[in-house]
C-alpha positions as CSV (number, residue, x, y, z in Angstrom):
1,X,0.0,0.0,0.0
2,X,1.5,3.3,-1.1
3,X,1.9,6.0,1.8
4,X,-0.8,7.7,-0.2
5,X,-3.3,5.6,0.0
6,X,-2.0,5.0,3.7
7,X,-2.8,9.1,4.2
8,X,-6.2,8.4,2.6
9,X,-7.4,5.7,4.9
10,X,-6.6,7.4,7.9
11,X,-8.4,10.7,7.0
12,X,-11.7,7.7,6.2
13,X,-11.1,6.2,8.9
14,X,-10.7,9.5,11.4
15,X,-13.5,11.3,9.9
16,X,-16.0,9.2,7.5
17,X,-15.9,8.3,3.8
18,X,-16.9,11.4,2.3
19,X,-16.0,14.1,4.5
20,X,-12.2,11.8,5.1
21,X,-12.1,11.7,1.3
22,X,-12.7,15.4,0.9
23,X,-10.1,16.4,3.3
24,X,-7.3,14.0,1.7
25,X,-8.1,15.7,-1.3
26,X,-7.8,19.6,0.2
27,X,-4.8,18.9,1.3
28,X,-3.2,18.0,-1.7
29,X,-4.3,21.4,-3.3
30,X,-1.3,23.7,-3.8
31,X,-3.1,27.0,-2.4
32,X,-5.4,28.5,0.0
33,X,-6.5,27.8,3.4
34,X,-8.5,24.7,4.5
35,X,-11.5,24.6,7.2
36,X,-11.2,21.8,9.0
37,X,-14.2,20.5,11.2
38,X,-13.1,17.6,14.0
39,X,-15.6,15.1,15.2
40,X,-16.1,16.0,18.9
41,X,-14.2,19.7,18.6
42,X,-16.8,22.6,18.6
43,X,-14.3,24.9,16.8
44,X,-12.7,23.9,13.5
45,X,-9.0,24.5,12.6
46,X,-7.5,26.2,9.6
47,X,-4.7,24.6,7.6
48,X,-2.6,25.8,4.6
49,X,-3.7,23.7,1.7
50,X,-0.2,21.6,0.4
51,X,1.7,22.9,3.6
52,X,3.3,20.8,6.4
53,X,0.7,22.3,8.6
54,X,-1.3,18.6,6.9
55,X,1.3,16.0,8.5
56,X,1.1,17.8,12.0
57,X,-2.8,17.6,11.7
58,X,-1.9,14.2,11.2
59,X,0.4,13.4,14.1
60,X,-2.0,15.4,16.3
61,X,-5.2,14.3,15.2
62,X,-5.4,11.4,13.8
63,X,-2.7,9.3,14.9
64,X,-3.4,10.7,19.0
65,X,0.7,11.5,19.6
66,X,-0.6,14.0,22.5
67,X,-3.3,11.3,23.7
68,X,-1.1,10.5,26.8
69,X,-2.1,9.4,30.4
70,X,-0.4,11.6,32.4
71,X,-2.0,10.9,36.0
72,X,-3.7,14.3,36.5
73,X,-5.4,17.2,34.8
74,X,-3.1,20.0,34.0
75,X,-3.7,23.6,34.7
76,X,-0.7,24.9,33.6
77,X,0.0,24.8,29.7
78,X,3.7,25.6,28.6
79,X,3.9,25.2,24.3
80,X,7.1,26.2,23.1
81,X,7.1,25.9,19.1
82,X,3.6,26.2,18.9
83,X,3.8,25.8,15.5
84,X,0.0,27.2,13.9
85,X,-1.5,25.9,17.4
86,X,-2.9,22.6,17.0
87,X,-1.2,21.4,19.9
88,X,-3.1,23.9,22.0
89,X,-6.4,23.1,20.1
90,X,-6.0,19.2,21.4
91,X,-4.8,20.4,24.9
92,X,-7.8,22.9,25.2
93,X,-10.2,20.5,23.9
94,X,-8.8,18.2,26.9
95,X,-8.1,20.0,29.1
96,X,-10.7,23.4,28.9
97,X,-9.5,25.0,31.9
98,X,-6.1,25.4,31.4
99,X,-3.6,28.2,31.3
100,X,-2.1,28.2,28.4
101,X,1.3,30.5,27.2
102,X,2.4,29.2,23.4
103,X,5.4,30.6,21.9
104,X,6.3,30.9,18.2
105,X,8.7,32.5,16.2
106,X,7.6,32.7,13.1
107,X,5.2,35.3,11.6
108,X,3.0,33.4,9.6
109,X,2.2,30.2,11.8
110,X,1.9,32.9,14.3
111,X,-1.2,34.3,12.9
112,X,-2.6,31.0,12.2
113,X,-2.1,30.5,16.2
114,X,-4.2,33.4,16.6
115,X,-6.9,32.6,13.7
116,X,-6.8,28.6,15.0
117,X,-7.4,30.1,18.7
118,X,-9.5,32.6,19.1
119,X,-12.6,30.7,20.3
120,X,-10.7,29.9,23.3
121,X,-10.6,31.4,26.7
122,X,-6.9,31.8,28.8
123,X,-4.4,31.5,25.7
124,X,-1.6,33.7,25.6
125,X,0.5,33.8,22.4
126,X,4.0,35.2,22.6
127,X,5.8,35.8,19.6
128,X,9.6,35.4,20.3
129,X,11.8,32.4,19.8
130,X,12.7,30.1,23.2
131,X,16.3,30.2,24.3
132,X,18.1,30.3,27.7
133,X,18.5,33.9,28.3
134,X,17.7,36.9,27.0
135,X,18.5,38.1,23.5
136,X,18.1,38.6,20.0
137,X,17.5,35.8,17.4
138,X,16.9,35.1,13.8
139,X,14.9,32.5,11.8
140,X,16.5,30.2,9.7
141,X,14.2,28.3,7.5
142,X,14.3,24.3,7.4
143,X,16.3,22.6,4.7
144,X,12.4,21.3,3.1
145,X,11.3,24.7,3.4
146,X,7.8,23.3,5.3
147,X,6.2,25.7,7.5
148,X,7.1,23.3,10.8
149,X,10.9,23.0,10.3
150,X,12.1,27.3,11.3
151,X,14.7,27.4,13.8
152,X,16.5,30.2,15.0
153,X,20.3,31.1,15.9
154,X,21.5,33.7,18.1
155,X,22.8,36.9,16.3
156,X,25.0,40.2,17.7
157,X,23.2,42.6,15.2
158,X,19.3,42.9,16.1
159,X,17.6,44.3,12.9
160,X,13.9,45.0,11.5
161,X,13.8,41.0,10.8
162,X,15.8,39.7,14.1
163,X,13.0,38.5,16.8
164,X,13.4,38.7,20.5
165,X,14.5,35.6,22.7
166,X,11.9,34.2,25.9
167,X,13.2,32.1,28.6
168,X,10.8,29.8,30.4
169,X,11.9,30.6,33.8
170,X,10.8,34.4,32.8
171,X,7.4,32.9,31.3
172,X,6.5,31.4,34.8
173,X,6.6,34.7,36.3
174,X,4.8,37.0,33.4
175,X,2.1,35.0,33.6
176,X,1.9,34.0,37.5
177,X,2.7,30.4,37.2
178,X,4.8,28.5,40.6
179,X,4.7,25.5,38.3
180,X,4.8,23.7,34.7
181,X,1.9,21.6,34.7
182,X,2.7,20.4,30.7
183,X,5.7,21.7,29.3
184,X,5.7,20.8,25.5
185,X,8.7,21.9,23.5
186,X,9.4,21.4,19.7
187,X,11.6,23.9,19.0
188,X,13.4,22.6,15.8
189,X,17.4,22.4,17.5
190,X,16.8,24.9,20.5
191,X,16.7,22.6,22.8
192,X,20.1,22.2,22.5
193,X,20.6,26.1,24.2
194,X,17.3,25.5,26.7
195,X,18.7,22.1,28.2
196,X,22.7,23.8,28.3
197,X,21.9,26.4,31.2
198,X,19.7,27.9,32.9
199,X,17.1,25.5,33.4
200,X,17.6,25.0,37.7
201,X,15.0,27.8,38.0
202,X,11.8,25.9,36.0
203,X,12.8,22.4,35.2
204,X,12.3,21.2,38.8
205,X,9.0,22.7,39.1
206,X,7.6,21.2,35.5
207,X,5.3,18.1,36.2
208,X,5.0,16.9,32.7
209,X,7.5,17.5,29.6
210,X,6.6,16.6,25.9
211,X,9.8,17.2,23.8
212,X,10.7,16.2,20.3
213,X,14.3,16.4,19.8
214,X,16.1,17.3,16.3
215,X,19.8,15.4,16.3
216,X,18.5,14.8,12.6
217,X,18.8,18.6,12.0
218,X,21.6,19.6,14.3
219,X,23.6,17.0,15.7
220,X,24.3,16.9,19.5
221,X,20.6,18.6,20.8
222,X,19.2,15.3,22.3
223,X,22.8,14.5,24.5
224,X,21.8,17.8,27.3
225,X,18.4,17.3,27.1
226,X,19.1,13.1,28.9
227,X,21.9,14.6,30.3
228,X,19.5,17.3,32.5
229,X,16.7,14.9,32.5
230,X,18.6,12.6,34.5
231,X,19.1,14.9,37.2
232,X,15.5,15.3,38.2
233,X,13.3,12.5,39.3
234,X,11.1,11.9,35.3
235,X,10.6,8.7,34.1
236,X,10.3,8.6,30.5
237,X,8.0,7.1,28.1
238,X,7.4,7.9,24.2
239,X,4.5,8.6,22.0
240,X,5.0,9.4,18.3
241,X,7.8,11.3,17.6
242,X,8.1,12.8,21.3
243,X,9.9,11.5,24.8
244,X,7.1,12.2,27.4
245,X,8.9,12.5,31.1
246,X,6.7,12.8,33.9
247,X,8.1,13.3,37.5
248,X,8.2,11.4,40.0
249,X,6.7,13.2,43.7
């Protein structure tokens, strides 16, 4: 069975023949924005037709990567790389009376965020790019171009384009939170800066951490992320593409 058939039978299987069909379909068009409607989700989502915005739906959606027991209900919401903000969309639609704070660097997922979360109540977006102190950064697009794959790099000469860094111990206290309830980081590399230093003042006090890690893309970013990990008392599954570590009282 080729993967495109594979895609096709999910999307049946997820949503129905004919509306499953119809969305397979949308997403192979090469422009324009997509309304998406979920089964049990009383907002839909928007997607970029022919975007990698349609694999993330995907991982999120139908294949359930964020469907993890994690042994209470969070009320504290950290998403770093938030991407277009399906992750919170899931998260909300689980968990309703969270807090949540979602960071993204980039300008057009960042409106998406917006447009895919306005329905919701006690969402904060934050456009800046997560690091592990404060400074100025630049995006660098993915080597596939795909709206999911910016990272950024530090730079000495902040311009009109250059974005501002956000540390998650300085996150907590914007937005009046003594602890990480969910802590869910895809930040395309960073992680390599966010697990080096700096992390004594929130690490301890996250409860649950969802991380996909990017050694494909920069080699060397998954080594101080186990290293750190270790320290604290997580243990640590996986689902999908992510390590889920959830710590031990």
């Amino acid at each position: 069975m080729t993967e495109h058939l594979i895609q096709l039978f999910l999307h049946i299987q997820r949503f129905g023949f004919w509306k499953g069909l119809s969305l397979y379909f949308q997403k192979t068009k090469k422009t324009g924005v997509s309304e998406v409607h979920i089964p049990g989700y009383t907002n839909p989502v928007y997607l970029r037709n022919n975007s990698s915005d349609w694999p993330t739906f995907r991982q999120i959606f139908l294949r359930q990567d964020y469907n993890i027991n994690l042994g209470f209900t969070p009320k504290t919401i950290i998403d770093c790389g938030a991407n277009i903000g399906l992750g919170i969309v899931y998260f909300k639609n689980k968990y309703p009376n969270a807090k949540v704070v979602a960071i993204e660097p980039e300008s057009s997922n960042f409106e998406l965020i917006k447009k895919n979360t306005e329905k919701f109540k006690d969402i904060h977006p934050v456009k800046a790019g997560v690091w592990n102190r404060t400074t100025n950064l630049e995006i660098v697009p993915g080597a596939d171009n795909g709206n999911w794959s910016f990272s950024v790099k530090e730079t000495d000469h902040p311009n009109d384009k250059t974005i501002p860094s956000v540390c998650i111990a300085d996150l907590m206290k914007e937005h009046g939170m003594t602890e990480i309830d969910l802590l869910k980081i895809d930040i395309e590399g960073a992680e390599l800066e966010v697990f080096s230093n700096n992390y004594e003042s929130w690490l301890p006090k996250t409860k649950a951490l969802i991380i996909e890690t990017h050694d494909q893309d920069r080699k060397g970013t998954t080594r101080p992320f186990f290293s750190t990990i270790a320290k604290y008392n997580f243990s640590t599954t996986i689902s999908g593409e992510n390590f889920v570590c959830i710590r031990e009282d």
